[in-house]
C-alpha positions in Angstrom: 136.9 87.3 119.6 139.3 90.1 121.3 138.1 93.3 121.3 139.8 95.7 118.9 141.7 98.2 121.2 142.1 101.8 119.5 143.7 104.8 120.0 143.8 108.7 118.1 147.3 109.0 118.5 150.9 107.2 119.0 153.1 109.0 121.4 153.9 106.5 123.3 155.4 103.1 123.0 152.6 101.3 124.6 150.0 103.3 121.8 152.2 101.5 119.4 152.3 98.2 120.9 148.8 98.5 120.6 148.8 98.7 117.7 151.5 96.4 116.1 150.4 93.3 117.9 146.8 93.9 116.5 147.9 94.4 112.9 150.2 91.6 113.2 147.3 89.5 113.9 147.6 85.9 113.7 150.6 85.8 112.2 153.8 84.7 115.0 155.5 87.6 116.6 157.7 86.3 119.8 159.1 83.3 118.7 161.8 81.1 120.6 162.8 77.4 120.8 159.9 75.9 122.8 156.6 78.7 122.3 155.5 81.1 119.4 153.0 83.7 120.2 150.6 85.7 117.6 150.5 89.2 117.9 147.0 89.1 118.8 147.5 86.6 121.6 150.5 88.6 122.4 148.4 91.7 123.4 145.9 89.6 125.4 148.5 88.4 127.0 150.2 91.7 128.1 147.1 93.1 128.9 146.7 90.4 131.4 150.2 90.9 132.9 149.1 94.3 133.1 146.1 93.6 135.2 148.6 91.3 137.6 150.6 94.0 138.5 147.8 96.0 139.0 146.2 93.4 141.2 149.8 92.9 143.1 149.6 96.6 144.5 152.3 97.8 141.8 151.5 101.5 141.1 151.9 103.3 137.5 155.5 104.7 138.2 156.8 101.0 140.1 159.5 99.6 139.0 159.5 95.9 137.9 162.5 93.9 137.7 162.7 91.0 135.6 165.4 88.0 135.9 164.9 86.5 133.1 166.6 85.3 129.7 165.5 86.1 126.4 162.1 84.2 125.4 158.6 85.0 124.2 157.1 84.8 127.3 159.7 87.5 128.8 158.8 89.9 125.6 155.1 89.3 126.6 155.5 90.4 130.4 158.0 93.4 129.4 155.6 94.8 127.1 152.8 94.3 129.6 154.6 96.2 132.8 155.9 99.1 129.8 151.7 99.1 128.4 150.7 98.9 132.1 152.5 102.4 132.6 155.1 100.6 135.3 159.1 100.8 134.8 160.7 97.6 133.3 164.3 96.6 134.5 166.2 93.6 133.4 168.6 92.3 135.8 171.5 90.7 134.9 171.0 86.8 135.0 174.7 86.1 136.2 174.8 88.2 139.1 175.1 86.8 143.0 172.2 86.8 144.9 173.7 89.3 147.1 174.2 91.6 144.2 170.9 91.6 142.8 169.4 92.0 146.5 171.2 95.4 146.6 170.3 96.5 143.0 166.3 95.8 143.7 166.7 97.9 146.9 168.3 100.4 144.4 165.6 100.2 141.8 162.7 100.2 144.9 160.8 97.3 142.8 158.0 95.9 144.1 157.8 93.1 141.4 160.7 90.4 140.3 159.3 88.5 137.3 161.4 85.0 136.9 162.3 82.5 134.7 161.7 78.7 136.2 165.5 78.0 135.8 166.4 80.9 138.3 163.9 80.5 140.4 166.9 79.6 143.4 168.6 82.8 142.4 165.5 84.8 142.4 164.0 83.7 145.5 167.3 84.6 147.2 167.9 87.8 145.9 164.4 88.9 147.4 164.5 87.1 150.4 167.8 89.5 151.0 165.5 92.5 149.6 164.2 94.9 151.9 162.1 96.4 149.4 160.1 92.2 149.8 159.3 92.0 145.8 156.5 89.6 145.2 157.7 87.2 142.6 155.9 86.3 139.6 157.5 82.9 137.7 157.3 83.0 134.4 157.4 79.0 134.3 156.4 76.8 137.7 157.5 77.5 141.1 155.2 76.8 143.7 156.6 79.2 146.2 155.9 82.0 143.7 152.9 84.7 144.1 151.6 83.6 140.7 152.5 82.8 137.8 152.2 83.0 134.2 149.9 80.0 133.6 147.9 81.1 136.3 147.7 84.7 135.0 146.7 83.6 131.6 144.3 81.1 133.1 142.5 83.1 134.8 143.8 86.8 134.3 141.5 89.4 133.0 142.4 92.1 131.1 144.0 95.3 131.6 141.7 98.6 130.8 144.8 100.2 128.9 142.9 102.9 126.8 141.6 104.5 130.2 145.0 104.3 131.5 147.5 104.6 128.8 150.8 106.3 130.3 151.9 109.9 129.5 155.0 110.4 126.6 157.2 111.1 129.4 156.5 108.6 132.0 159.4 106.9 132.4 159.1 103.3 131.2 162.6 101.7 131.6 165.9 101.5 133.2 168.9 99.7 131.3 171.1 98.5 133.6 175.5 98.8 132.8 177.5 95.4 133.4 178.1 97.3 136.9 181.0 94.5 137.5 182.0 97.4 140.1 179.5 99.1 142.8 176.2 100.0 141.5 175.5 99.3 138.3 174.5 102.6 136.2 170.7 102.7 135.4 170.3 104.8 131.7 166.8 106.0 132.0 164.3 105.7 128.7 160.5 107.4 128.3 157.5 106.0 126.6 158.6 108.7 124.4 162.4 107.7 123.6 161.8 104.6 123.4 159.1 104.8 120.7 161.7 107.0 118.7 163.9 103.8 118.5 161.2 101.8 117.8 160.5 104.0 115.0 164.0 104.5 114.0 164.6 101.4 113.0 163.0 102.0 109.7 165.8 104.0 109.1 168.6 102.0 110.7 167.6 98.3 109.7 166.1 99.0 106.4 162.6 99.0 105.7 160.7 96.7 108.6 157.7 95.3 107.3 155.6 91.5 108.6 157.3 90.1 106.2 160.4 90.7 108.5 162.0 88.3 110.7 164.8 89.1 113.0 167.0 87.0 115.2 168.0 88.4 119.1 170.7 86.3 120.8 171.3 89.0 123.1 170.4 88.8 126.8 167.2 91.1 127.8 169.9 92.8 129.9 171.4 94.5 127.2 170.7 97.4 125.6 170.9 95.5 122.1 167.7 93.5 123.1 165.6 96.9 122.8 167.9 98.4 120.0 167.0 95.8 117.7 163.7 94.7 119.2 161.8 97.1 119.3 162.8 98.6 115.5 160.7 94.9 114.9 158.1 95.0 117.1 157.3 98.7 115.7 157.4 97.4 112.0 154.8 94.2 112.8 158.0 91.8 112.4 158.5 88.8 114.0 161.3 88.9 116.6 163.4 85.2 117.4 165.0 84.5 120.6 167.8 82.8 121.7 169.7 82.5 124.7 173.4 81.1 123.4 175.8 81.7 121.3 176.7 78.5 118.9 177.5 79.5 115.3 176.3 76.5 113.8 173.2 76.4 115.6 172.8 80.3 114.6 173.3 79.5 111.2 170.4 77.1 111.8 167.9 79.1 113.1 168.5 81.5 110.3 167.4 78.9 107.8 164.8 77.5 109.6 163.2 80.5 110.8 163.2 82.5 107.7 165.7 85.6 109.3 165.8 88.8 107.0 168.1 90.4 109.3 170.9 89.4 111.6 172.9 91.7 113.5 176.3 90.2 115.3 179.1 92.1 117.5 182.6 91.3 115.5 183.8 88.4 117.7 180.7 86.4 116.5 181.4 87.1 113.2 184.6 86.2 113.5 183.4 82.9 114.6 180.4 82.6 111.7 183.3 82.9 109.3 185.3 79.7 110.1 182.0 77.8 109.4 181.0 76.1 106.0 178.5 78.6 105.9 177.4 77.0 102.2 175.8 74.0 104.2 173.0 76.1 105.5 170.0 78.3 103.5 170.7 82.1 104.2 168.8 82.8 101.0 166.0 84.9 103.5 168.8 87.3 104.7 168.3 90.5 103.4 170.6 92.6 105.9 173.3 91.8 108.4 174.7 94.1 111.3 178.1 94.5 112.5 177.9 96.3 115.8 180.0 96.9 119.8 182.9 97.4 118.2 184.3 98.3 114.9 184.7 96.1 112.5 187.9 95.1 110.7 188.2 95.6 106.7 188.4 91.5 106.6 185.1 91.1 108.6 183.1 93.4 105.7 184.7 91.7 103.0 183.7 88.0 104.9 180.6 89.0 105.3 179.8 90.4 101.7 181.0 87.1 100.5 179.8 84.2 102.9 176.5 85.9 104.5 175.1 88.9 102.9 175.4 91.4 100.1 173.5 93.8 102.2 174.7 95.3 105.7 175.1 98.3 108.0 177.9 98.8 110.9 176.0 101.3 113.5 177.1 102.9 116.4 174.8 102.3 119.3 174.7 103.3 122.5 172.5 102.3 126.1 172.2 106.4 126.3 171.5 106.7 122.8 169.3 103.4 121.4 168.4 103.7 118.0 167.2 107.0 117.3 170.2 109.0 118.3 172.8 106.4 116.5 175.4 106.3 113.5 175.1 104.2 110.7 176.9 102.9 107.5 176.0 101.4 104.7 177.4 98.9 102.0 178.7 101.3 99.9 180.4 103.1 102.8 182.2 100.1 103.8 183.6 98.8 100.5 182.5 100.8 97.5 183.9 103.9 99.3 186.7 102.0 101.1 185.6 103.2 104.7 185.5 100.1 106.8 186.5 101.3 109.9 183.5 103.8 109.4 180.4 104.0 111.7 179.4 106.4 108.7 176.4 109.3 109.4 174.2 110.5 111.8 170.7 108.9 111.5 168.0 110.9 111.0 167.1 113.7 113.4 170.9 112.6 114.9 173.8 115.4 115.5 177.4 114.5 116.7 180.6 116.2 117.2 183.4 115.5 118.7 184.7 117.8 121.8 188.2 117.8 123.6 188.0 114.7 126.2 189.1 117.5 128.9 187.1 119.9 128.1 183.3 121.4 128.0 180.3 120.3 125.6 181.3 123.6 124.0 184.9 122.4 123.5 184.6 121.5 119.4 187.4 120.3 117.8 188.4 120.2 113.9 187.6 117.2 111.7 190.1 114.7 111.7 190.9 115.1 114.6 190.3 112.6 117.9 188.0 113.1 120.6 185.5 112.5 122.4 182.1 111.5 120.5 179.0 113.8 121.8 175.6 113.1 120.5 172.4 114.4 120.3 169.0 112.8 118.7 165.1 111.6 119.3 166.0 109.0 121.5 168.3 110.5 123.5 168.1 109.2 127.7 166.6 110.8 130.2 169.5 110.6 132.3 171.1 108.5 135.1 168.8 106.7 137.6 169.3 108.2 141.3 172.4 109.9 140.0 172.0 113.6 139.5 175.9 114.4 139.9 176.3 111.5 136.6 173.5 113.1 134.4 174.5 116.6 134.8 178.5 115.7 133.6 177.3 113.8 130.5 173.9 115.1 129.8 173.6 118.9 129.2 171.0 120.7 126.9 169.8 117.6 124.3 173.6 116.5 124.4 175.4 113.6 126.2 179.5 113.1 125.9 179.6 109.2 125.2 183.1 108.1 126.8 184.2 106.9 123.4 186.8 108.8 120.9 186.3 109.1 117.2 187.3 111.4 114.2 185.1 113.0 111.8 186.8 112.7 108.4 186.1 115.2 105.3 183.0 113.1 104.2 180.8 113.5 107.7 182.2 110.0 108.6 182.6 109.0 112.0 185.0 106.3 113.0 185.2 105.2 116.4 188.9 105.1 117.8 187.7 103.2 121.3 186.7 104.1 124.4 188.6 106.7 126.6 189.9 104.3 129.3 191.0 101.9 126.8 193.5 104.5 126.0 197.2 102.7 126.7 199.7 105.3 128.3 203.0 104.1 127.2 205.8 105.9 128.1 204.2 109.0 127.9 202.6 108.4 125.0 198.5 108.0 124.5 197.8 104.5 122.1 194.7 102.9 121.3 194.2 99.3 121.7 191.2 99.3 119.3 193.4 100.4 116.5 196.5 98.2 116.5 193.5 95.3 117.0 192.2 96.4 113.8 195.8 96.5 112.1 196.3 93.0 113.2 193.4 91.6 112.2 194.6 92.1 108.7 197.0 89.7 108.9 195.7 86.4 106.9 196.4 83.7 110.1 195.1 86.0 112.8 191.0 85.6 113.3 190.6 87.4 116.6 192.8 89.6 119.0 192.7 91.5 122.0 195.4 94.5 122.6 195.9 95.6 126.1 198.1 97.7 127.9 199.8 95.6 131.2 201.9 97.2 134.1 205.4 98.0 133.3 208.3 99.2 135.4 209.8 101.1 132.7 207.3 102.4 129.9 204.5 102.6 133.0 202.0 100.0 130.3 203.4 98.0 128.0 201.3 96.6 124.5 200.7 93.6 124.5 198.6 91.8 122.0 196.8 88.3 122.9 196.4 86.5 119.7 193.4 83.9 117.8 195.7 82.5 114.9 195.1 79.6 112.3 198.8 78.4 111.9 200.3 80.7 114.7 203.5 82.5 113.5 206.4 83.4 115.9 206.3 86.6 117.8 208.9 88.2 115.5 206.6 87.4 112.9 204.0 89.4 114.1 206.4 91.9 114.9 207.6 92.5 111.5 203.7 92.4 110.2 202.9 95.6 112.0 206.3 97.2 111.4 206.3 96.7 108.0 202.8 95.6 106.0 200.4 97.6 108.8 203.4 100.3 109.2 202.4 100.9 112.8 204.3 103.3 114.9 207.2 101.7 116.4 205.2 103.1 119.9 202.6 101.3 118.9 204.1 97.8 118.1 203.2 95.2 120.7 205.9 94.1 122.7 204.4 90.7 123.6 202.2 88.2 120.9 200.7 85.6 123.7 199.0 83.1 120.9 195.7 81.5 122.9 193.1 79.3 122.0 189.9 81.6 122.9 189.3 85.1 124.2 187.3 85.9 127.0 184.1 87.5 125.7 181.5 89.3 128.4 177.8 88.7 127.8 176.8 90.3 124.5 179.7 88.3 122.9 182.2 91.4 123.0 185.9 91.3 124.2 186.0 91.5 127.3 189.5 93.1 127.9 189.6 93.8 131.7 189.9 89.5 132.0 193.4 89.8 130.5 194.9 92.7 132.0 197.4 91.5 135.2 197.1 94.0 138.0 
């Protein structure tokens, strides 16, 4: 029998670990297509991950990077570094060895936990370390220090309750794409991070064990802890998986019972052109739209082929869940604000400052700028970047790099981010916007609007186009003249039809590919 593990307070992220796993009992919490662990055995077995790191000569305050994809046994060994008082950092799986050598120098970790199937990539990046991780595999590799068979074999467990970390202790680093120099490391508490856990009761709906939610997205990503740990927190069950098919999504929803499924718009976009009829989504009780926002036809999709229930929520890395935006049902159709990201969650304040200006600089609602926040779950700031956290953190508020507009209701809507900004001619245009005028049209299912080099107008729009029965570029032209009634400024100058879009990741657009320099 496992000892019952109990604590007088919660302040912490591993105290609630603690105490989720235990209360979820025998019922399966990390789930994915090959293992499915209990919540007790889930605790055992972080506790004994714990003691690993402990044994390895990793000291509370080390940083331990994981190269891993999403799975139950990663959400095991995460929870185990955070419970063992230690600073989890997941890499990003698709980076050169060279890359990731530079980023664990960066980090200073003294552990990189593995999957089997990057086992090469691993054992190169820390053979080009000068910080010498020792490796932990969390399938076989001979070569490794240990690994997680061996460490369940014959691990003992980790004395947590006379070690349990401080409300402060840092416990993660979320790594940016960082597809330039160093990547940017957002720093999270034991403290933060329990206030998204926790704020997911407000965000995802009630969370109870009879909840089940599905995570596609890479352990990488912020997403994997925004919607994660809201689950883990409620005693849900949490189902991984590493790739993106819709039909195979669809499938896991009905098989495993999902209550909630949250999607960026591109994979939406994709569920929709799916017989969606052919598969059981009786379970769902909630879907999220979320990275970008949504076009009126994605809402209206969704109410009628996957859910009657959903929220579009404005999430950030800096932010997580505690200090985000949300909207509901009836603020995306009954009130006719799509485009919304709706209200600050609770405990959440936002305004919306000039882009070029101070924290102090508020402007008037309806008018654009850039979205400041401040909430619970607010970061602690930028990893070994003092020069970064001081420009966009200052007292309880960080400036996001994104530009929105209150309207009269207290709804936000995000415009796009500041360097998506197109300068034509002189004249400032977002590429989010016209997207979202196109995608009204009934043949086009996704888009991409960019500005490209041009002699004349310095950027010229251009919009790269998804269609069903692709209509001529004059067409299109006409559409946004005259049914979207778009700014002649704003009217793309080329329609390039293709036959995908490049996505990054987490599934969104990933503009940058289709830009020529």
């Amino acid at each position: 029998m496992v000892q019952t593990l109990r604590t007088a307070r919660c302040d912490t992220l591993c105290e609630l670990y603690l105490r989720s796993t235990q209360w979820r009992g025998d019922a399966a919490m990390f789930v994915d297509e090959g293992n499915s662990v209990s919540g007790i055995d889930a605790l055992d077995q972080s506790l004994k991950f714990a003691s690993t790191l402990a044994a390895l000569e990793s000291k509370p305050g080390d940083v331990v990077a994981f190269l891993c994809q999403g799975s139950a046994r990663h959400a095991v060994a995460w929870f185990g570094a955070v419970i063992a008082d230690r600073v989890a950092c997941n890499l990003h799986a698709r980076e050169v060895p060279e890359k990731l050598a530079e980023v664990l120098d960066w980090l200073g970790a003294t552990v990189l936990v593995h999957d089997e199937s990057l086992a090469e990539l691993a054992i190169s990046a820390a053979s080009q370390s000068t910080t010498g991780p020792k490796r932990i595999c969390i399938g076989k590799d001979a070569s490794a220090t240990t690994t997680y068979d061996r460490i369940m074999e014959t691990g003992t467990r980790y004395d947590v309750l006379a070690h349990l970390p401080n409300e402060d202790s840092l416990a993660t680093i979320l790594l940016s794409s960082g597809s330039t120099g160093k990547p940017k490391g957002v720093m999270h508490s034991q403290r933060t991070l329990l206030e998204t856990a926790k704020a997911g009761q407000h965000a995802f709906g009630q969370v109870t064990p009879h909840d089940a939610v599905i995570i596609l997205m890479q352990p990488s990503f912020a997403a994997w802890l925004i919607v994660g740990l809201p689950y883990v927190g409620g005693k849900g069950k949490l189902v991984f998986g590493n790739q993106f098919v819709p039909s195979n999504f669809l499938a896991l929803i009905e098989r495993e019972r999902i209550t909630m499924a949250p999607l960026v718009p591109t994979m939406w976009r994709m569920i929709f052109q799916e017989d969606t009829k052919k598969y059981d989504l009786s379970s769902l009780r909630l879907v999220s739209i979320s990275g970008e926002p949504p076009a009126p036809d994605d809402i209206q999709k969704l109410d009628a082929m996957i859910c009657k229930q959903m929220t579009s929520v404005y999430f950030s890395s800096e932010a997580c869940t505690a200090t985000g935006v949300h909207a509901w049902r009836k603020d995306l159709l009954d009130d006719g604000k799509s485009a919304s990201s709706g209200r600050p969650g609770v405990g959440v304040d936002l305004k919306i400052i000039d882009p070029a200006g101070s924290f102090d600089d508020e402007l008037p609602l309806e008018e654009v700028g850039e979205i400041a926040l401040s909430g619970p779950s607010l970061a602690l700031g930028y990893w070994k970047d003092p020069v970064g956290t001081a420009s966009r953190f200052q007292n309880g508020w960080w400036r996001s790099g994104d530009l929105g507009r209150l309207d009269r209701d207290g709804c936000l809507s995000v415009i796009g981010r500041i360097d998506n900004i197109i300068n034509s001619g002189g004249i400032k245009v977002s590429g989010e916007e016209i997207e979202r005028a196109l995608l009204s049209h009934p043949d086009v299912i996704q888009c991409a609007v960019v500005g490209q080099s041009d002699e004349k107008f310095g950027q010229r729009v251009e919009a790269y186009l998804v269609c069903r029965n692709a209509p001529t570029g004059a067409a299109m032209d006409a559409f946004c003249r005259e049914t979207a009634r778009l700014a002649s400024f704003k009217v793309p100058k080329a329609f390039p039809f293709v036959a995908a879009l490049p996505t990054g990741p987490t599934g969104k657009l990933y503009r940058r590919a289709l830009r020529r320099e």
